[in-house]
N, C-alpha and C positions, 0 to 999 in steps of 0.2 A: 793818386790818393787812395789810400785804405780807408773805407767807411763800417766801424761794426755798428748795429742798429738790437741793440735790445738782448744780447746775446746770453743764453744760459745754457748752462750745462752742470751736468749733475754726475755723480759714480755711488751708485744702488741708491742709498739714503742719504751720501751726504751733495750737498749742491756746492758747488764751487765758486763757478759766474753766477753771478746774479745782476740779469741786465746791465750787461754792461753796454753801453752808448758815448763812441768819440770814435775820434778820426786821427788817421795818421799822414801827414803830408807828406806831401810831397818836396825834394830837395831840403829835407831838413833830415836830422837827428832825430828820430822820434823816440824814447824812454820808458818804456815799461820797469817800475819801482813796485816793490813793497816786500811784506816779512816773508816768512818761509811758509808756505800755507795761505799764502796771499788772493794765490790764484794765477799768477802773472805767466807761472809757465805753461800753466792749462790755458789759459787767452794766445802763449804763441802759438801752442798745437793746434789750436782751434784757427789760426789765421794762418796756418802752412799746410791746413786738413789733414792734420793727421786725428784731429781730435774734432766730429761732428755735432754743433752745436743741438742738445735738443730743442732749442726754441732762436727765433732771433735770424741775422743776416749778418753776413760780411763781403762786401763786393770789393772789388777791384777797379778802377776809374770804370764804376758805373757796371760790373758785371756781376752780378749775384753768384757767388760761387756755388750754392745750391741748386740754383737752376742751368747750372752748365751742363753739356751733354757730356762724356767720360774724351770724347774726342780734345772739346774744349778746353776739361779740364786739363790734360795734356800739353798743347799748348799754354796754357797759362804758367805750367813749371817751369818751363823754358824758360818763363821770364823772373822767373826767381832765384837769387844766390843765395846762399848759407855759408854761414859762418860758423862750425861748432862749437860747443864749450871747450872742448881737448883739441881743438884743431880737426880728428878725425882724418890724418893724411893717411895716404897707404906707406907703410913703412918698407916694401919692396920696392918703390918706384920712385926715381929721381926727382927733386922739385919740379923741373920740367917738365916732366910726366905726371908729374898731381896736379898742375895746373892745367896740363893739355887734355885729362881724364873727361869734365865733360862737355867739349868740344868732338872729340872721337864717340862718345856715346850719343851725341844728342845732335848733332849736326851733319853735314853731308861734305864737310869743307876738304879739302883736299890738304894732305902730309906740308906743303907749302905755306898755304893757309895758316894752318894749323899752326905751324911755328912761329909764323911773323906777328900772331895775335899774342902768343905765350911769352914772346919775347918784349912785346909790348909792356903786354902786363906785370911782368917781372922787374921791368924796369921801373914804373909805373908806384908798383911801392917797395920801390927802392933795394931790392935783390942786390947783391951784387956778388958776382962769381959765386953763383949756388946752382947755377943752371941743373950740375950733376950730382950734384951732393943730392944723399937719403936724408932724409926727417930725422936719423940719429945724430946726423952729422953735425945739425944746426940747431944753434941757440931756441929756447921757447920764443923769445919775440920774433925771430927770425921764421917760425914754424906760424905763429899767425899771420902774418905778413901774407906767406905762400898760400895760408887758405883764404886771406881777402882775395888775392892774387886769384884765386881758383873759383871765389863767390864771384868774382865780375868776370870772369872772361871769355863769357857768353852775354856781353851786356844785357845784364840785368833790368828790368822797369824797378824789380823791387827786392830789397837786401834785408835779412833775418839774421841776427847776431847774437846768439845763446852766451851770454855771461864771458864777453870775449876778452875781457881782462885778467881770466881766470890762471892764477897758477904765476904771475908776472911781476914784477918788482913795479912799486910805484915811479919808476922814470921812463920802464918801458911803458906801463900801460896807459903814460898820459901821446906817447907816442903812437900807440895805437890807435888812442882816440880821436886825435888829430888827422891822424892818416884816415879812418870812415868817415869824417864828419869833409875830410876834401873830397874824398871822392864822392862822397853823397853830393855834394854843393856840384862837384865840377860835371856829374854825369846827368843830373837835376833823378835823381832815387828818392825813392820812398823806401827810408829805412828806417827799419824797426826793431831797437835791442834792448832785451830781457836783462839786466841787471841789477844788483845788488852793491853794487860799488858809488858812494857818494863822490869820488873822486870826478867820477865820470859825470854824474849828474853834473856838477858845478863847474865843468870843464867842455861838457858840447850837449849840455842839455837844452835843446831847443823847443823840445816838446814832450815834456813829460805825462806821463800817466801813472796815477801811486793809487794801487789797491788795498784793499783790506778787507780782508774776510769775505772775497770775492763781489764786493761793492766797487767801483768806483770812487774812490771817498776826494780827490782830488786831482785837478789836470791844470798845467800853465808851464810858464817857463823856467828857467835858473833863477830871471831877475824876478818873478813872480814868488819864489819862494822867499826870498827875503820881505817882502809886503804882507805875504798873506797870515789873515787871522786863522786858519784851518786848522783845528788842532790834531786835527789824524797827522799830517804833512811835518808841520813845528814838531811835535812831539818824536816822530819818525827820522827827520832829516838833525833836527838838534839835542840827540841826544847824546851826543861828544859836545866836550868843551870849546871843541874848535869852532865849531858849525854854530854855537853861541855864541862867540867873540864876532867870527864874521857878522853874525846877521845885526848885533849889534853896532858894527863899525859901520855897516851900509847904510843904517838907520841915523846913526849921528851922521852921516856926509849930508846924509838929505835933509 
């Protein structure tokens, strides 16, 4: 579990977070939502340190990342996977080899090792005969795949997924979504991803967080969003016709 406790931060004069306070569990989908200017990407920076909060806390099952020693902090990357918005793969290097990249950097495992884990994970979401193939060679969906593939294969405690539907036709990206949210269930991860895509929300939203103007202005789940009276959230999530017939439909069932 991911706890941020009060968090702010600011760039010169304008403040961004403003106390923010929730938690991200564990073996679930966790969702970070809202507009552009929201805040959302500033709270992932701030929860992968690249972005130091000026006030507040965010630990990690119980470790205050501020009070870490630079060793600890260290360790603690180890147990972090990413997912880019663009994939981020190296475009010289075989899928094989973007997946086995931080297993050779960051481990001590032996050429043997190394490959039975890669081979695992390839398989794992669903690779097939790309072992050799470059990043040009393969499809966009196919290209994220290989960077979950490369987010877990240092098993991960905890998974960070920048707008990972980005760029993808809506039959790939609901396949995407399905592939994080098993392997979050099957590895029990705390994972936490930054999007923009209502698709996603209503399809493995199991814990959402929706900012505004760097508030916190609403937190619950998919079926919580149909109940709720919040008008930041309604206003936000139902502003397609669509997302108003649903919530309407769930409402007459009940």
């Amino acid at each position: 579990m991911i706890e941020v406790k009060n968090v702010e931060k600011s760039f010169g004069d304008s403040k961004v977070l403003k106390g923010i306070t929730t938690t991200f569990e564990t073996g679930k989908t966790n969702l970070i939502i809202g507009q552009s200017g929201s805040g959302k990407t500033v709270l992932l920076k701030s929860l992968l340190g690249i972005h130091t909060p000026d006030s507040g806390t965010i630990s990690f099952d119980g470790r205050i990342y501020s009070d870490l020693t630079d060793d600890e902090r260290r360790a603690l990357r180890t147990e972090i996977g990413m997912v880019f918005q663009g994939s981020a793969l190296f475009d010289s290097m075989t899928v094989e080899e973007n997946v086995g990249f931080p297993l050779k950097m960051f481990t001590e495992k032996t050429p043997a090792e190394i490959k039975e884990r890669v081979d695992f994970v390839i398989e794992r979401v669903n690779l097939i005969d790309a072992h050799h193939k470059k990043p040009s060679e393969i499809s966009g969906g196919m290209q994220k795949r290989v960077a979950i593939a490369r987010a877990i294969v240092n098993n991960p405690k905890y998974l960070f997924c920048d707008e990972p539907n980005s760029g993808l036709d809506p039959k790939t990206a609901i396949v995407i979504d399905n592939l994080i949210q098993e392997i979050t269930q099957e590895y029990n991860i705390t994972t936490v991803i930054n999007t923009h895509d209502m698709n996603s929300v209503m399809e493995i939203g199991e814990k959402i967080v929706f900012l505004k103007q760097g508030i916190l202005a609403w937190e619950g789940s998919k079926k919580d969003i149909f109940k709720t009276d919040n008008e930041a959230i309604v206003d936000f999530v139902y502003s397609s016709n669509l997302f108003k017939k649903i919530r309407k439909a769930q409402n007459k069932e009940e």
